[in-house]
N, C-alpha and C positions, 0 to 999 in steps of 0.2 A: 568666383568667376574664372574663367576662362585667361591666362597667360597671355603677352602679347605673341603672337604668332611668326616665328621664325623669318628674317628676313631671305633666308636660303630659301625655304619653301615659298616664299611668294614668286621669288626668281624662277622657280620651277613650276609651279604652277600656269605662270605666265608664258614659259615654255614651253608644255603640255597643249596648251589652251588654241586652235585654231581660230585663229581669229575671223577669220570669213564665214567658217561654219556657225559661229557665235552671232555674227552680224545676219547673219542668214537665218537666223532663226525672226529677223525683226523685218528685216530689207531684203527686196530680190536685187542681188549683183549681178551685174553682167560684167565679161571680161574686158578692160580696158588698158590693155599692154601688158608687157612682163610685167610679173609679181602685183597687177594694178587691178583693182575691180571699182565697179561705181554702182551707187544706184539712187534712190531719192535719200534726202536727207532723215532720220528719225528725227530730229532735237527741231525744225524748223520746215515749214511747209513751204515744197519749193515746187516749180511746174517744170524743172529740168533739171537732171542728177547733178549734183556737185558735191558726194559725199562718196568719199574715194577709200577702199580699204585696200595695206599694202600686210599682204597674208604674211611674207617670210620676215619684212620688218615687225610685225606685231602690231601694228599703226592704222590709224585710224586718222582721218582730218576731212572737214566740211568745208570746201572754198567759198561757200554760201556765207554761214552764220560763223565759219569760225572754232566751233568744237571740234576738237582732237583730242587723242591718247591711245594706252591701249587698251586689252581687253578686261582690267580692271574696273580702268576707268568708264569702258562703255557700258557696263554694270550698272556702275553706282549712279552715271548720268540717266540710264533706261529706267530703271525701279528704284532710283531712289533711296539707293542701301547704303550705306556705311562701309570704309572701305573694307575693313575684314568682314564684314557678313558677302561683300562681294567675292571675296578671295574663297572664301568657306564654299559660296555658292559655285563658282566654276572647278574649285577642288573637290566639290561630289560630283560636279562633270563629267572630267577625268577622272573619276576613281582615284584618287590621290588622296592619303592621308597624311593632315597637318599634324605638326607638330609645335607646341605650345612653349615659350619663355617665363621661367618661375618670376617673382616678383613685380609682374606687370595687370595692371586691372583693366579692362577694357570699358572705358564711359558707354551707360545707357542713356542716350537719349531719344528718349520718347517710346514707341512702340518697338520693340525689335523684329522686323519684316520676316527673319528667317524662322522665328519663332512660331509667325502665325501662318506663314508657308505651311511651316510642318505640321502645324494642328490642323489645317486644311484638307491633305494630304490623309492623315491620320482619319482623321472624319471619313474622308470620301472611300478609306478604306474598309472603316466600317460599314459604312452604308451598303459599299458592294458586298460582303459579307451576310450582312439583316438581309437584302432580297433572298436568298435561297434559303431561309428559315421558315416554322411553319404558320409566322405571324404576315409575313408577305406573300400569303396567298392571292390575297386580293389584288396586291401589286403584279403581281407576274400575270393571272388571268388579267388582268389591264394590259400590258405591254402585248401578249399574246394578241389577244381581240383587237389589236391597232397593227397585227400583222410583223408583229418583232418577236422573232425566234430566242431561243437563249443566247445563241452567239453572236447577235446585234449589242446585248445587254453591257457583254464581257469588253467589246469592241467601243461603245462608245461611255464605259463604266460605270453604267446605270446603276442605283442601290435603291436601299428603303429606308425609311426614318421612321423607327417603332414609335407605337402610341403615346410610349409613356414620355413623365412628365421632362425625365434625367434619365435615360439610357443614356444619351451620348456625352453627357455632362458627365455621366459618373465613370464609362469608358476614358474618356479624354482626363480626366483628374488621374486616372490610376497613373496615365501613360504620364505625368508629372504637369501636366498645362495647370496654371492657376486658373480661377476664375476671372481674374482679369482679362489675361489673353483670348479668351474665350466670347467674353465680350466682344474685345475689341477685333477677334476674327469675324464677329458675325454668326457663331455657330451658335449661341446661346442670347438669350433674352435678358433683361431684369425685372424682377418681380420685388413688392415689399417683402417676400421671404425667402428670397435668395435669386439665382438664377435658372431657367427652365429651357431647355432645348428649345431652340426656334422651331425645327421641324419636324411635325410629329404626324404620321399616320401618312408618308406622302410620298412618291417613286419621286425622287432626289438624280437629278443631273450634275456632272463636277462641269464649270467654267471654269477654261484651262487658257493660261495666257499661250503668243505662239509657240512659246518652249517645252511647253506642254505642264507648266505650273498649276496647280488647283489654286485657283483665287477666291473661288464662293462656289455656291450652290443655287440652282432653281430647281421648285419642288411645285410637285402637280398634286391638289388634295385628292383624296381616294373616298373618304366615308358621306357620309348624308348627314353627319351628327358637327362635321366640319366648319364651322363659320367662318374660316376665313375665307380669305378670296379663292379663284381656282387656282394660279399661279402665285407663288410668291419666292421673292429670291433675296438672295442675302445683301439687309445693306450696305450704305458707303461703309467700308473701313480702308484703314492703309494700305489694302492691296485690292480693293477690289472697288473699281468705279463703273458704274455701267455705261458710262457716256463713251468707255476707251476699251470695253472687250465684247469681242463678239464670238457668240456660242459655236463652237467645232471649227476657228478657224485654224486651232494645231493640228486636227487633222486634213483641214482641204487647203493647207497652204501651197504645199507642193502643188496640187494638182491647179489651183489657182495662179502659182507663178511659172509654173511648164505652160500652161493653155491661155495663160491670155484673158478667162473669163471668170467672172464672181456670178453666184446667184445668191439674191436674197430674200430668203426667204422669211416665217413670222415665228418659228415655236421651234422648241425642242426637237419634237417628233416629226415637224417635216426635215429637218436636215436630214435626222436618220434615213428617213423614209428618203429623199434623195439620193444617200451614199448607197444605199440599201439598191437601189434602182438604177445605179452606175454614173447617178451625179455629182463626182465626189468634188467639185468646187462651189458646193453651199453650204451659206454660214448663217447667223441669224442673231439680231439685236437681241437684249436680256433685257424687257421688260422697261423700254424706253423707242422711243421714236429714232431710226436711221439719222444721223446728224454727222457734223462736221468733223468731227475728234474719230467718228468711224471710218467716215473719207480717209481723213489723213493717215488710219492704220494701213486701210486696204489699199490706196497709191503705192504706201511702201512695198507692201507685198507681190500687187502684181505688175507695178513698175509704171510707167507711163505713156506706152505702146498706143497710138491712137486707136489703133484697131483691135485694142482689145474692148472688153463688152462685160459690160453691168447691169444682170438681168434683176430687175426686183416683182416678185408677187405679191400681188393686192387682190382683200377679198373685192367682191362686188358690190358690197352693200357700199352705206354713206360714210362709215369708218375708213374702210378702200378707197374711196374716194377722194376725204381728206389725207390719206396716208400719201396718195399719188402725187398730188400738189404740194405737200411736203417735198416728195422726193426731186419733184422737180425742181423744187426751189433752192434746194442744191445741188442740181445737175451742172453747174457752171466750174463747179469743183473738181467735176473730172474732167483730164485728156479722154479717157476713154468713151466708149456710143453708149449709151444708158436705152434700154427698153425694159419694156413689162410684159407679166406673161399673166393670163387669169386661165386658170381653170375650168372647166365645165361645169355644170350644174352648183357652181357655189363650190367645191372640193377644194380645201387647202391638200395639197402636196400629199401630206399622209392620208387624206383620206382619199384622195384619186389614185395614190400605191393600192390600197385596201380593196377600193372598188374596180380598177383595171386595170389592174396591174402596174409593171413595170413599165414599159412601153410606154403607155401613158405619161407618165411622171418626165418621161427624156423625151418626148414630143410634144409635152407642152412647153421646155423651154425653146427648141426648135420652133416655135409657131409667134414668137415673140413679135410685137410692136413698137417701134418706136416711143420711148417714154413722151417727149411732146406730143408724139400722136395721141397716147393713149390721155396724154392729164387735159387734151384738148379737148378731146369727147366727154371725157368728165368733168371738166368745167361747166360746160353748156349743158350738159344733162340734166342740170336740176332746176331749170328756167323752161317757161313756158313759150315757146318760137312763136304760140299764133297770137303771140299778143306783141304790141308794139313796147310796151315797157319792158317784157320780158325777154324782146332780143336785143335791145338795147342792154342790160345788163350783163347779159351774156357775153356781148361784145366788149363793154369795158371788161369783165373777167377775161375773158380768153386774147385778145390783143396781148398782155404780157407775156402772154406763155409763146407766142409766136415770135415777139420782139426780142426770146431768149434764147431761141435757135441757134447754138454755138456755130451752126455751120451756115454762114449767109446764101449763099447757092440754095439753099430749101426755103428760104423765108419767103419768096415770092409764090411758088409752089402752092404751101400753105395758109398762105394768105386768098390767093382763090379757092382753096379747098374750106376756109371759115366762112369765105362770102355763102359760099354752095348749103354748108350746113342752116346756116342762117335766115338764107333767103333774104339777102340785103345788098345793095350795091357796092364792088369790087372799091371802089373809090372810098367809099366809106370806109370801109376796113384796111385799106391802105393808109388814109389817117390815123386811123384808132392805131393802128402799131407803130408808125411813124412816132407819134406822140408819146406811146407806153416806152418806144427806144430811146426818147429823151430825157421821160423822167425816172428811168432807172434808176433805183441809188445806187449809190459806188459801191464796188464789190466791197463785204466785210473782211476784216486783215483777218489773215489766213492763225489759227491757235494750233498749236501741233498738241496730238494728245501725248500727258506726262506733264507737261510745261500749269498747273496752275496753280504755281509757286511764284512768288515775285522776282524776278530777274534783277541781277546787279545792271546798273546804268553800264553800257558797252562804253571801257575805255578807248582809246585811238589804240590803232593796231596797225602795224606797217605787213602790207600783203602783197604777193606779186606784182598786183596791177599796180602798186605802186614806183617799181621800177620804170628807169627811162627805157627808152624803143630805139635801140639801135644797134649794130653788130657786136660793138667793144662790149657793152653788158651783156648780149646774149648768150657770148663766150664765158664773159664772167659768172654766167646765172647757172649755164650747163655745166662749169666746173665746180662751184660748190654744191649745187643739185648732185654730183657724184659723186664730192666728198661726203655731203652726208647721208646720201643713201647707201655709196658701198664704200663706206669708209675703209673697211678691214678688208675689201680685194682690191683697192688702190695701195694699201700696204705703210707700213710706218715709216718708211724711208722717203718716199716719195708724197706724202702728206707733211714731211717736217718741213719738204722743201715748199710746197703750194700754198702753205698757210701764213707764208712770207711773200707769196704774190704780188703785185702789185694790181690792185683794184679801184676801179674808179669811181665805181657805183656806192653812194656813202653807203646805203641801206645794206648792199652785200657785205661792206667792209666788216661792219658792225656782226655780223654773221662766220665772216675769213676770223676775225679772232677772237668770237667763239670755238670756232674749230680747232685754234691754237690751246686755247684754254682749256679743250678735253681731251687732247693727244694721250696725256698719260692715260685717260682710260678709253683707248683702243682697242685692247683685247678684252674689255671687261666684262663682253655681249650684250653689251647695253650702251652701246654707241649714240643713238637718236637723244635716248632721252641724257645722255652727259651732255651733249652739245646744247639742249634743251637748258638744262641747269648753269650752263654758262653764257645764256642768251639775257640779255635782260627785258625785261617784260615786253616793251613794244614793240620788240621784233622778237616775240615766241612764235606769233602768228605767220610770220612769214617764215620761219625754221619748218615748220609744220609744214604748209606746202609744201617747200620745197622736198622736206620726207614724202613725200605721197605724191610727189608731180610726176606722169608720165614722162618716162626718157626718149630719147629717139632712135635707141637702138631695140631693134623688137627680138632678137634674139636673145632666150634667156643666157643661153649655152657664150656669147660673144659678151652681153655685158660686164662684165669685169675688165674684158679688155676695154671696151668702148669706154669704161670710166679712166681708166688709167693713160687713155688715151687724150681723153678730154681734156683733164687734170694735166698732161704732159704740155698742149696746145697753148694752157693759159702761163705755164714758165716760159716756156718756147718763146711766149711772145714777150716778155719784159728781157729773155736775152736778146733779141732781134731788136727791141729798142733800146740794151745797151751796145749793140754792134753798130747800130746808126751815129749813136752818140759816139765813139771811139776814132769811127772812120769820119768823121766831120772834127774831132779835135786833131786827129793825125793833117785830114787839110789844112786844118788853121796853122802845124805847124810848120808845114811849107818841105823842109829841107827830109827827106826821106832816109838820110844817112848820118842824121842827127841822135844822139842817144833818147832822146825824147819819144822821138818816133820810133827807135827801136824797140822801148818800153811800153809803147801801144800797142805794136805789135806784135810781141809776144802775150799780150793781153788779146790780143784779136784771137789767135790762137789757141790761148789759152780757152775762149768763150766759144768759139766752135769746136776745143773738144769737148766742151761740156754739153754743147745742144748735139752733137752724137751719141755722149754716154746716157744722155734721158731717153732716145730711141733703143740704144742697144740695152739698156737694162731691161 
C-alpha cells in the first residue's frame, strides 16, 4: 500500500487548491465583502445563505449548522472520502504530484471511493471508444436518426457497451480493478459463474457529479433480442445515488447559476437535444421521480433569487400527470416560481428538436405556465364536471393545490378561476380551501443530499449570537475578528501586546488566549487553524465565525491597516482606563508636590507616551 502522504505536500496542496473555485463547483457564491463570499449551505437545508467561503484564508464555516474547515475538509464532508483520498483527489486537481512516507500503511475501510471513481471513469472511457467501432453501428445510426451529429456524442461523452458477456469486465481487470470493485462500482453484475458486464448491446451515458466526476452510467437497449427494460442505469453503490444526481448538471451548471433558470426535463436525449438547441440550463433525473435531495442540489446551484424559475416538462398522458402533482407537492421547497412546459402534439424535447427544429425546443420553454396552474388543470381533468359527485371530488383534489400558492396575493385570483372551471359556487370553493389551508401538514424537516448517515448528537457550541449586545464587546469582537483573520498583517509585536487585553466578554476571553497560545505559530501560514488547535472544543465554533465573519472595512487594499487599527483601539482602551485610574489616585493624594504624586506622574506620562508610540508604530 501506498506510504503515508507527506505532511509538506498536504500543506501545498492546500495552498494550490482554490477554495471558492472548489465550493463552486457544489454552491453558487455571491460576493459578500473582501475576501468573503456566501451562498446556501451544502451540509444542511437552509431558505437563506449562511454558508460563508473566505478564498485567501482557505476557510470555509456555516453560521447555520455549524460545519467549517478547509478545502480538505470540504471534500471529505461532500463525498465522503477519507482524508488522503481527499488530498489525492484535489492533488489531481492541481496537477500536483504527491509524494509518499516509507513505513506507514494507510487503513482500508470499507470501499475505497477513489478507486471506484476511477473504474468509472476508465469504463466511460471505453465505452466512448466502442461507439466508433464496427459493432456500434447500430448505436451511432440510433443517435444520428434522434438528430445527434458526432460532435454532440464527443460533447456529452456518449459511448457503446458491446454485446458480449465481459468486454468491459475483461478491459477493466487488465487496467488492475478486481472484481470486487467492479461490483461494487456498479459496472459489473454477479452471476453463479463469476461476474458479467451489466451493460451490453446499449448507447451508454457517463453521470457526472457537478465536478464533472463519472459516478455511474444510464444505458438505452438498442437490439429486439434485448429483455431488459429500455432504460437501465447503474445501481446504488458508494458513489452513485440517484436520489442526489442529476444527469448534465456539470454541464448546465454555469449557465443555471449566471441565468437564474433550471429546466427539467425526463431523459438523456432531451437535455442533449436542449443544449443542442441553445438551452444549456437543462438537467434531468436518472431514473427516479424529481424529489427533495434534487431540490436541495439545485437551490445550491442556482442560489435563492426569487425570481429565478424552475421550469419542469410533463408528458401529457396520466404518467404526466401524476409526475405534475408530484412536482407540485414540492414546489414549497423552492424560493424560486416553478412552471411547466408541455410540448405539442405529445413531443418530449428531443423529439420536438427532431421534428421543428431548434426554435421550437427554446419557445416551448418561453410559452411556460404557472406550475399550480398547470397541476390544477390536471387535477380536475380526470373527473367528470357534469356529474354532481364528480365536481365534488375534483374540488376536494384541487382546493390543496390552491391552499398551496406560495404567493397569497394569487390565492384569491385562483380560487375564482376553480369556481369557473368547475361550475360551482365561489363560496364553496372559498371553504374547500380555507379548510385544505388548515389541514395542511406541517412542512417535512428539510434532508440535505449526502447527509444519510447518522449524525453525532450536536454538542453545545458557543457562537456569535451568543455574545452580549453592547459597544464594550463589539470592540472586543472586531478586534479579535482581526486578530484572527489577519493575524500576520496585524504583525507579532503588536499581537503580543493585544493578547493581554483586557476583555470582558468571558466567551471572547476564552478565544484572546487562544490567540496567545498560537502566537509562536504566526508565521507558520496556518494561522486559523493553530488558534483552532488551541481553542477548546465549545468555543471552535465561534473561532470559526469569527474566521469568516464579514469586516467592516470593505477595502481590500486598507484592510490590514483597518485590522491593526482595530487591534490598536482595544489597547488604547485598557490604557485610557489605566490613565483614569492614576489621575483619581493622584486626587486622592491631594498634595501635587508630594513624592507620591510625583511617581504618578511620571507614570501618567510615561502612559501617554505609550498610547502615542501604538499610533506612531
Amino acid at each position: 500500500m501506498a506510504g503515508r502522504i507527506k505532511a509538506s505536500d498536504v500543506e501545498e496542496v492546500k495552498r494550490r487548491t482554490n477554495i471558492a473555485d472548489l465550493v463552486g463547483d457544489y454552491v453558487a457564491l455571491k460576493n459578500a465583502g473582501i475576501d468573503s463570499m456566501k451562498g446556501l449551505c451544502p451540509f444542511h437545508d437552509e431558505r437563506s445563505p449562511s454558508f460563508h467561503v473566505r478564498p485567501a484564508l482557505g476557510y470555509f464555516h456555516c453560521f447555520g449548522c455549524g460545519e467549517s474547515g478547509d478545502a480538505i475538509s470540504f471534500v471529505q464532508k461532500m463525498d465522503h472520502l477519507s482524508f488522503a483520498e481527499s488530498v489525492e483527489r484535489l492533488a489531481a486537481r492541481t496537477n500536483y504530484v504527491l509524494t509518499y512516507e516509507e513505513g506507514f500503511e494507510r487503513r482500508e475501510d470499507g470501499p475505497n471511493r477513489a478507486r471506484l471513481l476511477a473504474a468509472n471513469q476508465a469504463a466511460s472511457d471505453y465505452y466512448r471508444g466502442q461507439l466508433m467501432g464496427e459493432e456500434a453501428q447500430t448505436a451511432r445510426a440510433f443517435l444520428e436518426q434522434r438528430g445527434f451529429a458526432a460532435a454532440s456524442w464527443e460533447q456529452f461523452a456518449v459511448g457503446y457497451a458491446p454485446r458480449g458477456w465481459d468486454s468491459l469486465t475483461g478491459h477493466l481487470r487488465q487496467l488492475g480493478y478486481t472484481p470486487q470493485e467492479l461490483v461494487q462500482a456498479g459496472l459489473v453484475s454477479e452471476g453463479q459463474r463469476g461476474v458479467y458486464d451489466r451493460f451490453r448491446g446499449r448507447v451508454v451515458w457517463p453521470i457526472r457529479d457537478t465536478s464533472g466526476q463519472t459516478l455511474g452510467f444510464g444505458a438505452r437497449k438498442l437490439y429486439d433480442d434485448d429483455n431488459g427494460p429500455k432504460y437501465l442505469n447503474t445501481p446504488e453503490s458508494p458513489v452513485y445515488h440517484k436520489s442526489r444526481v442529476l444527469y448534465g448538471l456539470d454541464l448546465a451548471k454555469k449557465a443555471i447559476s449566471r441565468g437564474g433558470r433550471a429546466v427539467i426535463v425526463e431523459g438523456y436525449t432531451d437535455v442533449m437535444a436542449c443544449h443542442l438547441a441553445g438551452v444549456e440550463d437543462a438537467i434531468a433525473t436518472c431514473g427516479t421521480a424529481f424529489g427533495k435531495d434534487h431540490i436541495s442540489m439545485l437551490r445550491r446551484v442556482m442560489g435563492d433569487d426569487a425570481a429565478a424559475e424552475v421550469i419542469f416538462t410533463f408528458d401529457p398522458d396520466e404518467a404526466g400527470q401524476k409526475a405534475a402533482l408530484r412536482a407540485f407537492g414540492e414546489e414549497q421547497r423552492f424560493t424560486a416560481q416553478t412552471y411547466a412546459a408541455v410540448a405539442p402534439e405529445g413531443y418530449d424535447p428531443a423529439d420536438l428538436r427532431l421534428h421543428r427544429g431548434d426554435e421550437a425546443v427554446r419557445e416551448l420553454f418561453d410559452k411556460k405556465v404557472p406550475l399550480f396552474e398547470f397541476a390544477l388543470k390536471q387535477a380536475i381533468s380526470r373527473f367528470d364536471l357534469n356529474s354532481v359527485e364528480g365536481r365534488v371530488t375534483a374540488l376536494r383534489q384541487a382546493a390543496p393545490i390552491v391552499a398551496g400558492i406560495k404567493d397569497p396575493g394569487m390565492r384569491p385570483g385562483y380560487t375564482h378561476a376553480l369556481a369557473r372551471m368547475l361550475g360551482v359556487e365561489l363560496g364553496e370553493v372559498q371553504h374547500a380551501v380555507r379548510n385544505a389551508g388548515r389541514q395542511a401538514p406541517p412542512e417535512p424537516d428539510y434532508v440535505a443530499a449526502g447527509t444519510d448517515y447518522d449524525r453525532e448528537p450536536e454538542r453545545p457550541r458557543v457562537t456569535l449570537a451568543a455574545l452580549r449586545q453592547d459597544p464594550t464587546v463589539w470592540l472586543e469582537r472586531d478586534a479579535i475578528m482581526a486578530m484572527v483573520q489577519q493575524g500576520p498583517a496585524v504583525g507579532d509585536e503588536l499581537l503580543s501586546q493585544a493578547v493581554t487585553a483586557q476583555v470582558t466578554e468571558p466567551h471572547l476571553r476564552v478565544v484572546r488566549d487562544a490567540l496567545q497560545a498560537a502566537l509562536p505559530q504566526l508565521a507558520g501560514g496556518a494561522w486559523v487553524e493553530a488558534v483552532l488547535a488551541a481553542t477548546p472544543e465549545t468555543h471552535q465554533s465561534l473561532v470559526r465565525e469569527l474566521a469568516v465573519a464579514s469586516m467592516p472595512q470593505r477595502d481590500p487594499a486598507l484592510l490590514p491597516e483597518y485590522s491593526r487599527e482595530v487591534v490598536i483601539s482595544l489597547l488604547d482602551r485598557d490604557l485610557i482606563s489605566l490613565k483614569q485610574e492614576l489621575l483619581a489616585r493622584m486626587q486622592r493624594i491631594g498634595d501635587p508636590t508630594s513624592e507620591a504624586s510625583r511617581r504618578v506622574q511620571e507614570q501618567l506620562a510615561a502612559l501617554e507616551l505609550a498610547r502615542r508610540g501604538l499610533r506612531n508604530d
